[in-house]
N, C-alpha and C positions, 0 to 999 in steps of 0.2 A: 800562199804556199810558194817558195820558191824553186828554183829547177833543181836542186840537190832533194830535196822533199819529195818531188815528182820521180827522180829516180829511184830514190830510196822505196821508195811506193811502189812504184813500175817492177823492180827489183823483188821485192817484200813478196808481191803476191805470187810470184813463179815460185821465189826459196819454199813458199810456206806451204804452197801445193805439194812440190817434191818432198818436203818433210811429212805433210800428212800422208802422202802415201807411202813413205817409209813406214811409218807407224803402220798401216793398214796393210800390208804388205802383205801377210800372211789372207785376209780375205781377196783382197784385189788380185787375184790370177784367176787361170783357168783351171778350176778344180783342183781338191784338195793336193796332189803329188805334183800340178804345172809347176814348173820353172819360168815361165813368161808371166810377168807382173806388170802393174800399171808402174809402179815405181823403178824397173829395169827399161821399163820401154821411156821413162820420159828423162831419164841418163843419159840418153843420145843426144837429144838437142842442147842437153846440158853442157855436155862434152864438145859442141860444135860450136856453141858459144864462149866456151873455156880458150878451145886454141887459138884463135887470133889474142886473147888479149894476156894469156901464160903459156906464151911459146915454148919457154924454156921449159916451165914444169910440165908444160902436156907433152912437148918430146920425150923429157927422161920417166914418164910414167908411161906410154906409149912403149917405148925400150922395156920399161922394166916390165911391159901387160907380155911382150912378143917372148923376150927371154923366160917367163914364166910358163909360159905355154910350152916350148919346146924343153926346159929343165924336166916340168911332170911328166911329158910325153917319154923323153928317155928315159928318166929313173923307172917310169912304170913296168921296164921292160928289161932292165939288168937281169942278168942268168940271176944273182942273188936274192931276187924278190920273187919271192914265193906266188904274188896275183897275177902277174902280167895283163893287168888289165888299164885301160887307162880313161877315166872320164874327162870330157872335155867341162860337161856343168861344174862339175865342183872346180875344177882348175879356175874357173870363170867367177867363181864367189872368191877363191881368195884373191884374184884380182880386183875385186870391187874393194875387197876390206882399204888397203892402203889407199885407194881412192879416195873413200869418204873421208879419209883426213885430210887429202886435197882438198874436196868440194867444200867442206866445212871451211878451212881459210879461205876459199873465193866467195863464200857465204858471208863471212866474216867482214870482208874488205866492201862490201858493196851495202850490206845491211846494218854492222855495227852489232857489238856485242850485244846493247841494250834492245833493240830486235830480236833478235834470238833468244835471248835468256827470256823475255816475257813470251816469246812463243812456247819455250819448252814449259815456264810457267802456267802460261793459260792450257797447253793441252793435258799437262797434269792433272787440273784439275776437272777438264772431260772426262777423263780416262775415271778421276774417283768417281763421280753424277753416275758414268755408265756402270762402271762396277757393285755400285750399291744397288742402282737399278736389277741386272743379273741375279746381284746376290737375293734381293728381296722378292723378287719376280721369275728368274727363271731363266732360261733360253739359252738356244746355242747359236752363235755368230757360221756364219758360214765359212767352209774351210778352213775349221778348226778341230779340236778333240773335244770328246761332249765329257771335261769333267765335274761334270754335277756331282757333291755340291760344291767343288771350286772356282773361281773366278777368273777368267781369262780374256773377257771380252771378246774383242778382235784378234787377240793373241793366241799363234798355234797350242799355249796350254798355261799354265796358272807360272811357273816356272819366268817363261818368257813375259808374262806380263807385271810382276810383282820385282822382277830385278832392273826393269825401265822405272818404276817407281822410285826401288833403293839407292841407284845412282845418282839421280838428282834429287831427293830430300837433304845429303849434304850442302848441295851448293843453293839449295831453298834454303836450310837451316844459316849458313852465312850471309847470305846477300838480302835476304827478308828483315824488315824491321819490328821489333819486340809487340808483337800484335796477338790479338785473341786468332784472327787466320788462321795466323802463320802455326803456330801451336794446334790448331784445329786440323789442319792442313796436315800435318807432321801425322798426327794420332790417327788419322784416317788411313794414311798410306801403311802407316805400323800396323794397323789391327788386319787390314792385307795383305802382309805380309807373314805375321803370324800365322792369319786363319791357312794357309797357306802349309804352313808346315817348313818355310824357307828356314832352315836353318843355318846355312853357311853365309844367307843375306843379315840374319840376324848377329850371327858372328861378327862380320863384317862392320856392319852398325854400333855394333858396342863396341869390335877395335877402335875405329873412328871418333867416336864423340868420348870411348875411353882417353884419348888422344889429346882430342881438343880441350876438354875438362880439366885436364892434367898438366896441359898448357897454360892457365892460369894461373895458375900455384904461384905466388910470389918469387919463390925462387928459379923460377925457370928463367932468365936472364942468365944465370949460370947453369951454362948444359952440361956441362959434366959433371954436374952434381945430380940435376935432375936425369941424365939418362942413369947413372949411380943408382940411384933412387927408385927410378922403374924397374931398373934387374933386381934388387933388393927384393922390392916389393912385392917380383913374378917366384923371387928363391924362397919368400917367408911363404908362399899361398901356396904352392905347388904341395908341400906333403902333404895339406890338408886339403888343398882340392883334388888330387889325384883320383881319389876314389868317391867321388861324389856324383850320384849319376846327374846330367842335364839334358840329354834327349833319349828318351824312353829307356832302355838298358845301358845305354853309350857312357861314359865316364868321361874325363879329361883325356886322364892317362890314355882310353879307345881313340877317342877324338885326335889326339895330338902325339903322344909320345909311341903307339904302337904303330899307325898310319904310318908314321915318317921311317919306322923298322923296316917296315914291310915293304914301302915302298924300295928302299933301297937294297935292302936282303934281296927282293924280287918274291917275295912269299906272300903268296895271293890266299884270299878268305873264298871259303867255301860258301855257299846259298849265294842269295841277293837281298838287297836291300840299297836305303839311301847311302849309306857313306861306302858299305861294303862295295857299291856296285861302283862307285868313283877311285876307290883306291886299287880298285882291278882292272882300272882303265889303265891305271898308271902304269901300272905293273903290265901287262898284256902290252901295252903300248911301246915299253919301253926294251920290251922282248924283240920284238917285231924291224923297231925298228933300229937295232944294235944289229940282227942277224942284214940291214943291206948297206951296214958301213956308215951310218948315218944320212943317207943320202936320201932315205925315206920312202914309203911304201905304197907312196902315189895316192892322188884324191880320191876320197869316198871311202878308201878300205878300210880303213879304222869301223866301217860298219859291220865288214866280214869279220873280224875280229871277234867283235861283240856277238854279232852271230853265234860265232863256233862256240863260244864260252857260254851261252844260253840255256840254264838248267831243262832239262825235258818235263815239258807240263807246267811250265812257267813264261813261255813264253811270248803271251800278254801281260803280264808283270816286269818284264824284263827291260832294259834301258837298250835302246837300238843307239844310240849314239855316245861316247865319250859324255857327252854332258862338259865337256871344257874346250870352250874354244882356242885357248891357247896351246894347250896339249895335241889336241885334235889338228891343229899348223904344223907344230914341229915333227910330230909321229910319221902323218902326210905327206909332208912338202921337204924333211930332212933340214939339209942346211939352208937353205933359202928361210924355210920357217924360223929357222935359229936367227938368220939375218933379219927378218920384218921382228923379231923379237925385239932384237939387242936394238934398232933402230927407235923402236917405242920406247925402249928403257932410255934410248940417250935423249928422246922429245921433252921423258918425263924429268929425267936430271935438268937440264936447261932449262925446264919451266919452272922447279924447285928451287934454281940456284936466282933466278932472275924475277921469284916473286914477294910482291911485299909483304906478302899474308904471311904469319909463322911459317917456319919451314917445315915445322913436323906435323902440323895439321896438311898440310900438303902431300905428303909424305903421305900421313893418313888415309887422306882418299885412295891416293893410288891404290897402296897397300890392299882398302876393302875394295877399290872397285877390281883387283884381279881375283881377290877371292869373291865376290859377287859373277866372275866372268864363267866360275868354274860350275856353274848351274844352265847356261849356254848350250840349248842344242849344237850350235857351231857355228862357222863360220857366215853362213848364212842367214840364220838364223834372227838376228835382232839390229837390226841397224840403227834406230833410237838411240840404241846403248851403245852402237861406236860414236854417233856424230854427240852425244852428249860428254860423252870423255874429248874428243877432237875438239868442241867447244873449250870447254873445261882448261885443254895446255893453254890456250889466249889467256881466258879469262884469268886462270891463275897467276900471269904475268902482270896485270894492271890491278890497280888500288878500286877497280871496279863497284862504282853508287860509291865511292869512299868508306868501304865493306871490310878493308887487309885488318883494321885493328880491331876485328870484332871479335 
């Protein structure tokens, strides 16, 4: 073994600890509503190792952790915003998010892609062992929700654990070679998802491999015939799928054409429910956070929100949070949230423009993994799911195992 191996090694075992306690995240604190986690507390040394050797990024992340703190502190308190209240925790989770995109490239530079992707690999498939275990057996993980009969493992609820699945069965399904596994593998994580009831992961899935499948096509070498071709395709289906139900009473037209009314009408649905209770996030949210100039309504409130709007006699039924972690930044945090957006958006362009994989299967993922993000308790809430998209902008860049022309 030579000394690049030894560190690689030396390196490997710390990365792989902090990743398994990301994963575990939700069990590893103190009691189900702590904020202090095995995986927050072992960031510190992470962090202390980071600045001598990324001076420059740990200063301008350092600037940007001080400026964030002081941004929410104020906005929380403008005569215009209705809470005047201001948390320091949530300020402190959206300072971890752009982290992990850090930590993930110093993960990257020290362990190499192919480290990681078999990490995310091999714990994938812990994650299905334990889950069919629960499913066939029982039990609640600690400091979690008891939803018997759904499956959540170690994960705060079925939600958070079935969308760490659906974001890397794409990059399984690419980088895996044509195996009984791999396929084996795929149909397990699917039937989890289903049983699940995730339907916007499932969306997401069919966008995606809709995408990639379609990418095949002989003619796709000429894109403007084949993007031609897809709009065709969505204007011949849409009269006749319009009114075809696909999730329990829901249509297309509910799914997509009326959602997107409402959303921008501002015309909110009456009761709850799964979609109903997401596009009144939008709507509520977007109320809220127009009446303080865009400058946002400060962390955590987005829950008061949901609060107020909580039918009477329903509220154990009822969603305590946005369920979108992207929504749930901009609403919050105002423009700064609009900035960590548009900064992802340009990670993803530059990883699209400079990968050798098709571009519209790339495209692709992004696409279902932000509609996969909108089932996200928040901000906090899954970190799995960011360091696996954080993986993902590298990997998308290289011809990785010789994978791009698959």
């Amino acid at each position: 073994m030579g000394l690049l191996d030894l560190k690689v090694n030396r390196n490997g075992w710390w990365i792989s600890l902090l990743l398994i306690t990301s994963y575990l995240n939700a069990v590893l604190k103190a009691g189900v509503d702590g904020n202090m986690t095995v995986f927050r507390i072992l960031l510190l040394p992470t962090i202390l190792m980071m600045i001598p050797e990324r001076k420059r990024t740990m200063t301008e992340f350092i600037g940007l952790a001080i400026f964030t703190v002081v941004y929410c502190y104020i906005i929380s308190y403008l005569p215009f915003n209705r809470f005047q209240d201001f948390d320091i925790v949530f300020t402190l989770h959206y300072i971890l998010v752009p982290f992990c995109f850090i930590i993930m490239n110093y993960f990257i530079d020290k362990v190499g892609l192919d480290y990681l992707y078999n990490f995310f690999k091999k714990f994938h498939y812990v994650m299905l062992v334990l889950a069919f275990i629960q499913f066939f057996a029982g039990g609640v993980y600690p400091n979690t929700q008891n939803r018997a009969p759904m499956v959540n493992i170690f994960f705060w609820n079925e939600n958070e654990f079935v969308t760490v699945l659906a974001i890397f069965i794409p990059l399984y399904f690419l980088i895996e070679k044509e195996t009984l596994i791999k396929y084996l593998v795929i149909f397990c994580s699917l039937f989890f998802i289903v049983y699940s009831d995730a339907r916007l992961l499932i969306i997401g899935l069919v966008l995606f491999f809709g995408i990639y499948y379609s990418s095949k096509l002989p003619f796709y070498k000429y894109k403007m015939l084949w993007i031609l071709s897809m709009f065709l395709l969505i204007l011949i289906l849409t009269p006749y799928l319009a009114n075809k139900k696909i999730f329990d009473d829901y249509t297309f037209f509910d799914l997509f054409a009326d959602t997107i009314r409402r959303i921008f009408t501002l015309d909110d649905y009456e009761g709850i429910g799964s979609v109903i209770s997401r596009v009144n996030a939008y709507i509520w949210g977007q109320i809220d956070l127009y009446k303080t100039y865009l400058f946002g309504i400060g962390p955590s409130n987005s829950f008061i929100i949901m609060k107020e709007h909580t039918p009477v006699g329903l509220e154990a039924y009822s969603p305590k949070s946005f369920h979108n972690i992207i929504l749930q930044m901009i609403v919050e945090i105002g423009f700064l949230g609009i900035f960590l957006f548009l900064m992802l958006v340009r990670m993803i362009r530059n990883t699209v423009k400079g990968s050798p994989f098709r571009h519209s299967i790339v495209i692709g993922y992004y696409i279902a993994a932000f509609i996969f993000s909108t089932i996200l308790s928040g901000a906090f809430s899954n970190y799995p799911f960011i360091f696996i998209i954080a993986f993902s902008l590298t990997m998308f860049k290289t011809n990785f195992r010789g994978r791009a022309q698959n």
